[in-house]
DOKOL-782152 format. One line per field, with one value per residue (C-alpha): residue number from 0; residue in three letters; x, y, z negated. Coordinates in steps of 0.05 Angstrom, whole numbers, always signed. Example, Ala and Ser with C-alpha at 12.3 -4.5 7.8 and 13.67 -1.06 7.14 Angstrom:
num: c(0 / 1)
residuo: c(ALA / SER)
px: c(+246 / +273)
py: c(-90 / -21)
pz: c(-156 / -143)
***
This chain:
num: c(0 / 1 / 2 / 3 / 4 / 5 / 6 / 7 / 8 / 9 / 10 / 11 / 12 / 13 / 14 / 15 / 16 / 17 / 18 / 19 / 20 / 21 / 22 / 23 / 24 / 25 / 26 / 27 / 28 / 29 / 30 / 31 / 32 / 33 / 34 / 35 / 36 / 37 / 38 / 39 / 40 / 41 / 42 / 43 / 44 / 45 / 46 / 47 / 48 / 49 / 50 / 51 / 52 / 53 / 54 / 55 / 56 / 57 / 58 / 59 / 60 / 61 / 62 / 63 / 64 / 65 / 66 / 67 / 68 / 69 / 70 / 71 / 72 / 73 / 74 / 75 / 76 / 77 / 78 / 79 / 80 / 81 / 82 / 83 / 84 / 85 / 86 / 87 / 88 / 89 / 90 / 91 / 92 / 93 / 94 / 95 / 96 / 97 / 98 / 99 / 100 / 101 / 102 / 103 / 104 / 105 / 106 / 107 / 108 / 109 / 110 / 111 / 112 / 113 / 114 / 115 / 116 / 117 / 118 / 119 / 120 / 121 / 122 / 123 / 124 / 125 / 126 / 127 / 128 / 129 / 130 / 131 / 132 / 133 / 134 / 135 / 136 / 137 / 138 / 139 / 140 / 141 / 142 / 143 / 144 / 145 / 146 / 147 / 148 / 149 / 150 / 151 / 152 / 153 / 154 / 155 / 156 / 157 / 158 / 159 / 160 / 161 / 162 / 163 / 164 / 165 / 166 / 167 / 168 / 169 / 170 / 171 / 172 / 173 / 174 / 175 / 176 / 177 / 178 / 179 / 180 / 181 / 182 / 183 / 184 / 185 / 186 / 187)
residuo: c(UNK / UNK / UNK / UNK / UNK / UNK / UNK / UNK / UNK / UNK / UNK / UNK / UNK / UNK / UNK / UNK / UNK / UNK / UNK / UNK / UNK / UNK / UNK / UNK / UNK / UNK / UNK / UNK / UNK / UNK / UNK / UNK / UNK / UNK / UNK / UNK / UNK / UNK / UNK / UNK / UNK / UNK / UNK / UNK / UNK / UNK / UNK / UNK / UNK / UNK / UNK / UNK / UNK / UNK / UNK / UNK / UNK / UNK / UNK / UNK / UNK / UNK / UNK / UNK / UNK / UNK / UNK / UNK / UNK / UNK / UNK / UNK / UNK / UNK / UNK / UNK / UNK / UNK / UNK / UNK / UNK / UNK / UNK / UNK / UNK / UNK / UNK / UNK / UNK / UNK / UNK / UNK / UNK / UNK / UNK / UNK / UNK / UNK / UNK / UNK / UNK / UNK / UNK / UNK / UNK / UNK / UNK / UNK / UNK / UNK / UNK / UNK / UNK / UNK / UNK / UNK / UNK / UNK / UNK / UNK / UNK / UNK / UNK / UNK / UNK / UNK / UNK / UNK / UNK / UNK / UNK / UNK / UNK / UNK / UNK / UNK / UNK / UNK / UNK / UNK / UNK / UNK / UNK / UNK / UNK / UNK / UNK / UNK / UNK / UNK / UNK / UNK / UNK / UNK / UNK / UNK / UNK / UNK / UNK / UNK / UNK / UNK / UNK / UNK / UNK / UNK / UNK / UNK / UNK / UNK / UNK / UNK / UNK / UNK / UNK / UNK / UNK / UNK / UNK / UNK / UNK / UNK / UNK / UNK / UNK / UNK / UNK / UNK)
px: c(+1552 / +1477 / +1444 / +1398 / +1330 / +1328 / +1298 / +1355 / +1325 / +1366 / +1338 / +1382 / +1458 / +1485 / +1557 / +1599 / +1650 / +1720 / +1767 / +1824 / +1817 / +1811 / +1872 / +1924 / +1978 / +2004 / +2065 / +2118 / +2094 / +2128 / +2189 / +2221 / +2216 / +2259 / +2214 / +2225 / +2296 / +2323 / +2302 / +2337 / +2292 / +2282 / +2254 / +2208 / +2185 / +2167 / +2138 / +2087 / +2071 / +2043 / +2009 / +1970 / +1969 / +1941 / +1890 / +1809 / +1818 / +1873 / +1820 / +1765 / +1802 / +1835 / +1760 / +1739 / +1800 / +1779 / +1705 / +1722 / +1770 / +1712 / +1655 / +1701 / +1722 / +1654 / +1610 / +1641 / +1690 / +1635 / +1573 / +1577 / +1638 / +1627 / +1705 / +1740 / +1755 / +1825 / +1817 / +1753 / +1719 / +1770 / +1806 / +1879 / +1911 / +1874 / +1890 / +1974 / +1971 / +1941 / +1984 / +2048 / +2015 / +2002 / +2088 / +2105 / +2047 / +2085 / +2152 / +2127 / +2085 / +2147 / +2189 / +2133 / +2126 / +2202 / +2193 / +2137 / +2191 / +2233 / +2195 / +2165 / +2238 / +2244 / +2192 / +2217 / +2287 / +2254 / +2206 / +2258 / +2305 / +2248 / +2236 / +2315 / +2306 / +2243 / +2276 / +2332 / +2290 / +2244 / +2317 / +2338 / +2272 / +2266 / +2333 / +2315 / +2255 / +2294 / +2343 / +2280 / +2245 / +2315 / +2321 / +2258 / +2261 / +2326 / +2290 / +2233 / +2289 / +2322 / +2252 / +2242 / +2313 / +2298 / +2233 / +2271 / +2319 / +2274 / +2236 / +2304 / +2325 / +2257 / +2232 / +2164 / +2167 / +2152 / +2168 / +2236 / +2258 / +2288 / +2366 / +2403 / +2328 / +2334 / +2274 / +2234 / +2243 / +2178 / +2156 / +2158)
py: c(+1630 / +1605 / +1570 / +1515 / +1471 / +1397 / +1400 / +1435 / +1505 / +1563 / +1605 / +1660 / +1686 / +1719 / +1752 / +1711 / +1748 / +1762 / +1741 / +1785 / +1855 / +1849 / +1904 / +1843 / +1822 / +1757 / +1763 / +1768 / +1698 / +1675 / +1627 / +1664 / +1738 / +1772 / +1804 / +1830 / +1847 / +1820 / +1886 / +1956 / +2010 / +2041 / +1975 / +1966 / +2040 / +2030 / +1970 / +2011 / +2063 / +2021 / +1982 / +2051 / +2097 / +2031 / +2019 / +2045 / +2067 / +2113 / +2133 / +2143 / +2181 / +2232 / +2245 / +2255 / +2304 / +2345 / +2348 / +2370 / +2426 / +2450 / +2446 / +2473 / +2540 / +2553 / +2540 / +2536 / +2604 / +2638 / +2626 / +2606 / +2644 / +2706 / +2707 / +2711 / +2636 / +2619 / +2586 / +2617 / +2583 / +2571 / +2538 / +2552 / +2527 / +2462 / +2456 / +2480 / +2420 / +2379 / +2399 / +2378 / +2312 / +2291 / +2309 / +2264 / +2208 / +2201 / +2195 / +2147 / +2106 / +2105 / +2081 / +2022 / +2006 / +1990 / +1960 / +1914 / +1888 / +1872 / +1821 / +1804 / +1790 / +1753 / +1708 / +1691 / +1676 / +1630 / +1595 / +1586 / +1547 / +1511 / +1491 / +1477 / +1429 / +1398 / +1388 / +1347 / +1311 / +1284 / +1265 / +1223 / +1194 / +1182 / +1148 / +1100 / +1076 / +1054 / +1021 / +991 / +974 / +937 / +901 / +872 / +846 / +813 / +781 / +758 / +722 / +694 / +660 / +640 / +602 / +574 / +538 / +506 / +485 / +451 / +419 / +399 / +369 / +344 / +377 / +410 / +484 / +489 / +419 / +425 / +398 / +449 / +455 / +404 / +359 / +291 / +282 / +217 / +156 / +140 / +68 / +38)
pz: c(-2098 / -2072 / -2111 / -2091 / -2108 / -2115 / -2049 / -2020 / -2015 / -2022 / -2077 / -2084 / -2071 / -2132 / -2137 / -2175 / -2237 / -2212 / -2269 / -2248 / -2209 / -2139 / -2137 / -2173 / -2131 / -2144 / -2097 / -2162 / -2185 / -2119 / -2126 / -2070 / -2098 / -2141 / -2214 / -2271 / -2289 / -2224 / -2194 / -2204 / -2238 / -2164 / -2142 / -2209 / -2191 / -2125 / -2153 / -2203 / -2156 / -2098 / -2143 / -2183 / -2113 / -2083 / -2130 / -2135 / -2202 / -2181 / -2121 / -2166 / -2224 / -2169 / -2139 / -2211 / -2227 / -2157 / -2179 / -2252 / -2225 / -2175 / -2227 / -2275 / -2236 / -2198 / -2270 / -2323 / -2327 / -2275 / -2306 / -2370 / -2395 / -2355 / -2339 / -2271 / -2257 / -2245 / -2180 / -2143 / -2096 / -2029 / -2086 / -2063 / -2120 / -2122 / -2047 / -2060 / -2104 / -2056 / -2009 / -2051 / -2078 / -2006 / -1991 / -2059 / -2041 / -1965 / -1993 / -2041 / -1984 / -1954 / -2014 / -2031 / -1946 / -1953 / -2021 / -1984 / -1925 / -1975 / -2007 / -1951 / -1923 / -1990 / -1981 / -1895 / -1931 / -1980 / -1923 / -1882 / -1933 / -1954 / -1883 / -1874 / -1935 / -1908 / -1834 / -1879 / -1922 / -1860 / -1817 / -1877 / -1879 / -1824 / -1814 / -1880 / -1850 / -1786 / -1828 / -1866 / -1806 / -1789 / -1855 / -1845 / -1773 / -1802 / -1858 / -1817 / -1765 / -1824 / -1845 / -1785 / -1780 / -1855 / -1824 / -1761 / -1802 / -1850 / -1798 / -1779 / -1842 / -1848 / -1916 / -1920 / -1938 / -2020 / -2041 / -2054 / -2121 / -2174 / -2176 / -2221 / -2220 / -2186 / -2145 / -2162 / -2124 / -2087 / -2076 / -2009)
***
């Protein structure tokens, strides 16, 4: 957001407060997209998953666990315990675990990717049938205002017959006296 002077001067930009993380998806709010208990618990878990593995908190809290481990085994059990830490320094156990995270996080990338066509496919279906329906709704408009624009060249021809057959009949548009009324005799 910047800020201006009454003279129009830009004073400063400041950074504006995000109501809602910047991580929210807003996709199951869609009309088109099946939520909730529509979906099976595979679908709801593939669901939770994308959204926490997908996530900077998730980032943050797994650098965190890493540094923890690593100050944990180099000073903690080495220098301030005096006992043989249980994953020295190559860290092989920190990397095995690594190593099987990174084969569970793939099949799980995998699981949300497909999870992610799927409402995406969700949403083309519901575009599409909302275009079908639009598509419809402009053909019958557009077929009442030809029958509109028809009704009204027919209404202006039968005006236009009214006033030659007045002139005809010799009356004056608008002075025609009220049915059932006798006009009053004028004097000659």
């Amino acid at each position: 957001m910047v800020r201006r002077s009454a003279a129009g001067d830009t004073w400063c930009a400041t950074i504006s407060h995000m109501e809602t993380p910047a991580w929210t998806t807003h996709w199951h709010k869609h009309p088109g997209v099946r939520s909730g208990e529509q979906l099976s618990l595979g679908e709801r878990s593939a669901d939770r998953m994308r959204n926490m593995m997908g996530s900077w908190p998730f980032v943050f809290s797994f650098f965190a666990i890493m540094i923890v481990w690593a100050l944990t085994n180099t000073f903690f059990y080495v220098h301030v315990l005096h006992h043989k830490a249980f994953d020295p320094y190559p860290y092989i156990l920190l990397n095995l675990f690594l190593s099987m995270l990174a084969g569970v996080q793939a099949a799980a990338l995998l699981i949300a990717a497909k999870r992610a066509d799927s409402i995406s496919s969700e949403i083309a279906i519901h575009t599409e049938k909302n275009t079908d329906d639009i598509k419809t709704l402009l053909a019958e408009n557009t077929e009442l205002t030809t029958e509109v624009k028809k009704n009204t060249d027919l209404l202006e021809e039968i005006h236009l017959h009214l006033a030659n057959i007045s002139k005809k009949v010799g009356a004056e548009m608008g002075n025609f006296p009220p049915r059932g009324v006798t006009p009053p005799v004028q004097p000659k």
